[in-house]
C-alpha positions in Angstrom: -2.3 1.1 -37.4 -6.1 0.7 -37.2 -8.1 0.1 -40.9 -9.6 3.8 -39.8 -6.5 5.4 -39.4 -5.7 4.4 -42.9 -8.3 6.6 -44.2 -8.2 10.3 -44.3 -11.1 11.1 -41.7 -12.2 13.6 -44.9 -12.4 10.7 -47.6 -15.1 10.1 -49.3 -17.2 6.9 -50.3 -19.6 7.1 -53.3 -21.5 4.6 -54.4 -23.4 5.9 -57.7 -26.1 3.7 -59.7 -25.2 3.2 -63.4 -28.6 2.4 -64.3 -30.1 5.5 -63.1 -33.1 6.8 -64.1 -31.1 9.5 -65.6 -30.1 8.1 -69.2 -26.6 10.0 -69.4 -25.4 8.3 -66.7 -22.0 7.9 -67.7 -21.8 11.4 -69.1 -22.6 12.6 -66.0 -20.5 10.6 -64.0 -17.0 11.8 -66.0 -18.4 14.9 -64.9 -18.9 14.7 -61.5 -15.1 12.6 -61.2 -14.1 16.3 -63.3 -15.7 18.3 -60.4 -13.9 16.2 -57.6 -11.2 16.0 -59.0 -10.7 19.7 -59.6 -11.1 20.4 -55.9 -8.6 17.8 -54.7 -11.7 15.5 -52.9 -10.2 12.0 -51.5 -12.8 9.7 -52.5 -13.3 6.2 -53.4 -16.2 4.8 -55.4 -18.4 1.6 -56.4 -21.3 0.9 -58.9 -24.0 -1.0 -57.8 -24.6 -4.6 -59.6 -28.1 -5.6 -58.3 -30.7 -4.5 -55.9 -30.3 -3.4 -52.8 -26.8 -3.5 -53.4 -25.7 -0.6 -52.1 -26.4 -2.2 -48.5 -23.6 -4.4 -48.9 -21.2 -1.2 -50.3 -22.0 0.6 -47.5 -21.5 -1.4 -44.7 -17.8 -2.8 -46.4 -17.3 1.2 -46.5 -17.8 1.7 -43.2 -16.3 -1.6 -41.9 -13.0 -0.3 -43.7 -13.4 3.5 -42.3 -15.2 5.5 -44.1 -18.2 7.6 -42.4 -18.7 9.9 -45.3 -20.8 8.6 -48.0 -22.3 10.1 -51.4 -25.3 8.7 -52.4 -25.3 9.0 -56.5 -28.9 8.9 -58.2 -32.7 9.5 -57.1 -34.5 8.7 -53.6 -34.3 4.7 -54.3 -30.2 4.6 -54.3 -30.1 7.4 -51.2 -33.2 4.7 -49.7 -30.9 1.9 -49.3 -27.9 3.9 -48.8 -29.6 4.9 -45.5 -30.6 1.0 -44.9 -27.3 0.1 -45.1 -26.3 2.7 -42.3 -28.7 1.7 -39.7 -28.3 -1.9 -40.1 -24.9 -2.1 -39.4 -23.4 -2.4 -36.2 -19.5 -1.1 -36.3 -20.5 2.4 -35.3 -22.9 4.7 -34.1 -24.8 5.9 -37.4 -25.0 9.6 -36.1 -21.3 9.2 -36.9 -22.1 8.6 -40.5 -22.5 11.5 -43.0 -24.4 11.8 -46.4 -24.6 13.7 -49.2 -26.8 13.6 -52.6 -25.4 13.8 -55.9 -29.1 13.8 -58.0 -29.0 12.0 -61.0 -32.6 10.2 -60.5 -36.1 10.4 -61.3 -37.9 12.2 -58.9 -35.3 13.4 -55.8 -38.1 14.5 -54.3 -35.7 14.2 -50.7 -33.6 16.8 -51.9 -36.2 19.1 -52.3 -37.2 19.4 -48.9 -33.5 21.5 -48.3 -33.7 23.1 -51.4 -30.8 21.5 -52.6 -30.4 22.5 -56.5 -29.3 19.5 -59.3 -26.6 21.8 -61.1 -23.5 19.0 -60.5 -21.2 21.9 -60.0 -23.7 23.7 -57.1 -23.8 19.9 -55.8 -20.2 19.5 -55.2 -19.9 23.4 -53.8 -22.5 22.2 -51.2 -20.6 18.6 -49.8 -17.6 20.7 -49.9 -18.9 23.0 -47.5 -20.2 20.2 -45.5 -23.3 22.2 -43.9 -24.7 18.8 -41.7 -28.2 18.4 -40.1 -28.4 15.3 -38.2 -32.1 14.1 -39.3 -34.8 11.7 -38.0 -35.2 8.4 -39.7 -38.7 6.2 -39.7 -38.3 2.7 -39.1 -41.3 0.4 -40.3 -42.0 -3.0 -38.5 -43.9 -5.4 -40.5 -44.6 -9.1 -40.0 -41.3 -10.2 -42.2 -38.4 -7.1 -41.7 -37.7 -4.2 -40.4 -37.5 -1.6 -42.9 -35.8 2.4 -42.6 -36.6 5.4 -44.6 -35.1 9.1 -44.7 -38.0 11.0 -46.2 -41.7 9.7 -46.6 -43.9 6.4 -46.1 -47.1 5.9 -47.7 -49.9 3.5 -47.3 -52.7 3.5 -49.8 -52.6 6.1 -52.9 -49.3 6.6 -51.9 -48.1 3.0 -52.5 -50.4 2.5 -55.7 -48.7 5.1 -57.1 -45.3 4.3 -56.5 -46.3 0.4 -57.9 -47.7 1.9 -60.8 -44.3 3.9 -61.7 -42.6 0.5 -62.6 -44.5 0.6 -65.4 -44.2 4.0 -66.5 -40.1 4.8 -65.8 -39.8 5.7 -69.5 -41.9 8.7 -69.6 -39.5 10.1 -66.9 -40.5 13.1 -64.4 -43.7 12.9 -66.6 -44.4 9.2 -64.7 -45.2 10.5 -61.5 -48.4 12.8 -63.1 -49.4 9.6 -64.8 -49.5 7.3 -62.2 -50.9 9.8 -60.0 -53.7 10.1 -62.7 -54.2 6.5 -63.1 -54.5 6.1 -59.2 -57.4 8.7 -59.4 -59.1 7.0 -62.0 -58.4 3.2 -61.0 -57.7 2.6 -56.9 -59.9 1.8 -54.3 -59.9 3.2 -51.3 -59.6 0.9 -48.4 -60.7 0.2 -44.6 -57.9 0.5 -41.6 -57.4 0.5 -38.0 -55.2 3.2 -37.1 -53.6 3.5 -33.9 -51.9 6.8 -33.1 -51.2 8.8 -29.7 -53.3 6.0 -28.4 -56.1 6.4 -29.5 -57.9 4.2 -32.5 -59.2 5.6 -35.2 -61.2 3.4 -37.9 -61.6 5.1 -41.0 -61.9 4.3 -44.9 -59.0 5.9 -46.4 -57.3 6.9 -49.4 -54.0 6.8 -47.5 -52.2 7.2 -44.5 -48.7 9.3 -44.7 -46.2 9.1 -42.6 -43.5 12.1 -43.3 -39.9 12.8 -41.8 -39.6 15.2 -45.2 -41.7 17.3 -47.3 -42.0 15.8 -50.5 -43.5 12.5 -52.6 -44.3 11.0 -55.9 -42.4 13.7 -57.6 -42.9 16.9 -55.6 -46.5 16.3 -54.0 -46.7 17.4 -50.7 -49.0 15.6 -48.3 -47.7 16.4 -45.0 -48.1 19.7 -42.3 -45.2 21.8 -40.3 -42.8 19.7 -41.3 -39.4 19.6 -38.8 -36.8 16.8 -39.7 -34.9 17.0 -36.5 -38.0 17.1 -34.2 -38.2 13.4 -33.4 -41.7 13.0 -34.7 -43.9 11.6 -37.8 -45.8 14.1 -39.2 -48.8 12.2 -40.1 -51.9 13.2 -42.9 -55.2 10.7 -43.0 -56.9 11.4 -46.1 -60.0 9.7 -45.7 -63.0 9.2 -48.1 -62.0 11.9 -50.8 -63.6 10.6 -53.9 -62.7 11.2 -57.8 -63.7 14.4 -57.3 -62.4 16.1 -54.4 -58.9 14.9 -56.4 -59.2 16.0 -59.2 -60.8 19.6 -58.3 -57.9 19.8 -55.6 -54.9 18.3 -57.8 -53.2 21.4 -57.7 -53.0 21.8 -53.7 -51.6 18.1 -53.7 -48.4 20.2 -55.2 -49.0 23.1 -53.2 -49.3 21.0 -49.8 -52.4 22.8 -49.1 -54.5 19.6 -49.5 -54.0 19.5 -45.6 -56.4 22.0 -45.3 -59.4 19.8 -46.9 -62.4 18.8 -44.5 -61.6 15.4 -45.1 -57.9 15.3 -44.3 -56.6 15.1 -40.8 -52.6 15.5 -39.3 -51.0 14.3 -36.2 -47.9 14.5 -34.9 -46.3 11.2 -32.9 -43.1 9.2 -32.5 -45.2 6.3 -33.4 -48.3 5.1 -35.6 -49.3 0.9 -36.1 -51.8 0.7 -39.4 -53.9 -2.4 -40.1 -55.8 -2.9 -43.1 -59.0 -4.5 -42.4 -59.7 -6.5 -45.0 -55.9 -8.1 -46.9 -52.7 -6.1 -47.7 -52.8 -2.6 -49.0 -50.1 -1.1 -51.0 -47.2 0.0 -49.2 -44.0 2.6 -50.0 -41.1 4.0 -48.2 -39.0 6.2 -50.1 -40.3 4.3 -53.1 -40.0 0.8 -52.2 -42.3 -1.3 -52.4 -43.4 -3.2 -48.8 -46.2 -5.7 -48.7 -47.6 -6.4 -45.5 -51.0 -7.0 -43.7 -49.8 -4.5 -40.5 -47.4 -2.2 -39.9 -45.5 -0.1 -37.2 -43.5 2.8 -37.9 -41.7 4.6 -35.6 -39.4 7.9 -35.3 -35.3 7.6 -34.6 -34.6 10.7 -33.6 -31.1 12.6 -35.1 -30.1 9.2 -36.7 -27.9 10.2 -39.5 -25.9 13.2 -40.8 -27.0 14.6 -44.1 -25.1 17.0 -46.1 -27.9 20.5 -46.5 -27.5 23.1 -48.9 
């Protein structure tokens, strides 16, 4: 008998981060093993120990059978949950499945399906296993090769996410006050952009590069949004100054800063971005990436995800 015929083809793997941003983690976690168990779901489990860690859990998960995973905690767990899927190589990962269990900071992928936090709802929804098989961005730099489920970021968009190291302890509160900070303290910068070939040279606040909706705690920088369309929906915001930010801080929320005279979208499968002068802060899904060029492009209908 096969290591996969071991394992009920319904099992689940869940690999949940006890140092979530959420400080009753393990209050929460007796909970959700309550939930599960009250329904009669097969499922196995590991903590992570360091970072990146879940990488490793995955691809032992999968190498033993499994191909349905629950990602427990905020964007950064679900982040490497999906690195771990498309970098390993002992199945197709459209044969994987995910779901969310939120117990982070900002979820701010979970938002885009409208998928609520109430553990009880949470469990209801992977129970009824509604799947949509989504993109997933894949960002070439000069050292790796990096995947992401829900939004990239170069510019503001990175500032802000390296600013929230500093600022965890103020909670959902952290994103507003990094976001302030950046408008106050970075410096917009000068890029080559290459996109549906064409080059554009701009000075920028960022570059955005969105499979999903949402960012930095629910802003919304991207347009027409379609997960499953097998494109990048892309937002240049160029020379907006202290101003323009802070009069249009509520449409960064709303998503209508789109609309703004000095913001432009594309749509494209692929996008290279060069800083001219030195690195530029870079983020996908929240990590941190430091590199002097990169290339993201689209994998179209990579990866099952669990949708409310």
């Amino acid at each position: 008998m096969s290591t996969i015929d071991k394992i009920n083809i319904n099992s689940w793997y869940i690999i949940a981060n006890p140092a979530s941003g959420n400080q009753n983690f393990s209050k929460q976690w007796k909970e959700i093993q309550q939930l599960l168990n009250k329904k009669n779901v097969d499922y196995s489990f590991a903590f992570t120990q360091f970072s990146k860690h879940e990488i490793e859990l995955v691809q032992n998960a999968i190498q033993k059978g499994f191909r349905n995973i629950i990602s427990v905690d905020g964007d950064g767990t679900l982040h490497n949950v999906v690195n771990g899927i498309m970098l390993q190589r002992y199945v197709k990962t459209s044969d994987i499945t995910i779901a969310v269990i939120p117990l982070g900071t900002g979820n701010d992928w979970i938002k885009t399906y409208k998928q609520p936090k109430s553990l009880e709802k949470t469990i209801e929804i992977i129970l009824n296993k509604n799947t949509t098989l989504q993109d997933i961005g894949a960002i070439t730099t000069d050292k790796n090769l990096i995947y992401y489920n829900n939004v990239a970021g170069i510019g503001y968009d990175g500032y802000i996410v390296n600013k929230l190291k500093y600022l965890k302890k103020f909670g959902a509160l952290s994103y507003l006050l990094a976001g302030i900070y950046g408008l106050i303290f970075y410096k917009k910068k000068d890029y080559t952009i290459l996109i549906n070939n064409k080059e554009l040279k701009a000075k920028c606040l960022m570059v955005v590069c969105g499979i999903c909706k949402y960012s930095g705690g629910g802003m919304q920088f991207t347009k027409n949004v379609n997960t499953t369309d097998g494109l990048l929906d892309i937002t240049i915001a160029k020379n907006l100054n202290f101003l323009d930010l802070i009069i249009n801080l509520p449409k960064l929320y709303s998503g209508a800063i789109v609309n703004h005279k000095k913001v432009s979208t594309y749509k494209t499968s692929e996008i290279t971005i060069k800083p001219i002068n030195g690195n530029s802060f870079i983020q996908a899904d929240g990590e941190l990436i430091t590199s002097d060029k990169l290339q993201i492009n689209i994998i179209p209908k990579a990866i099952n995800f669990v949708i409310n």
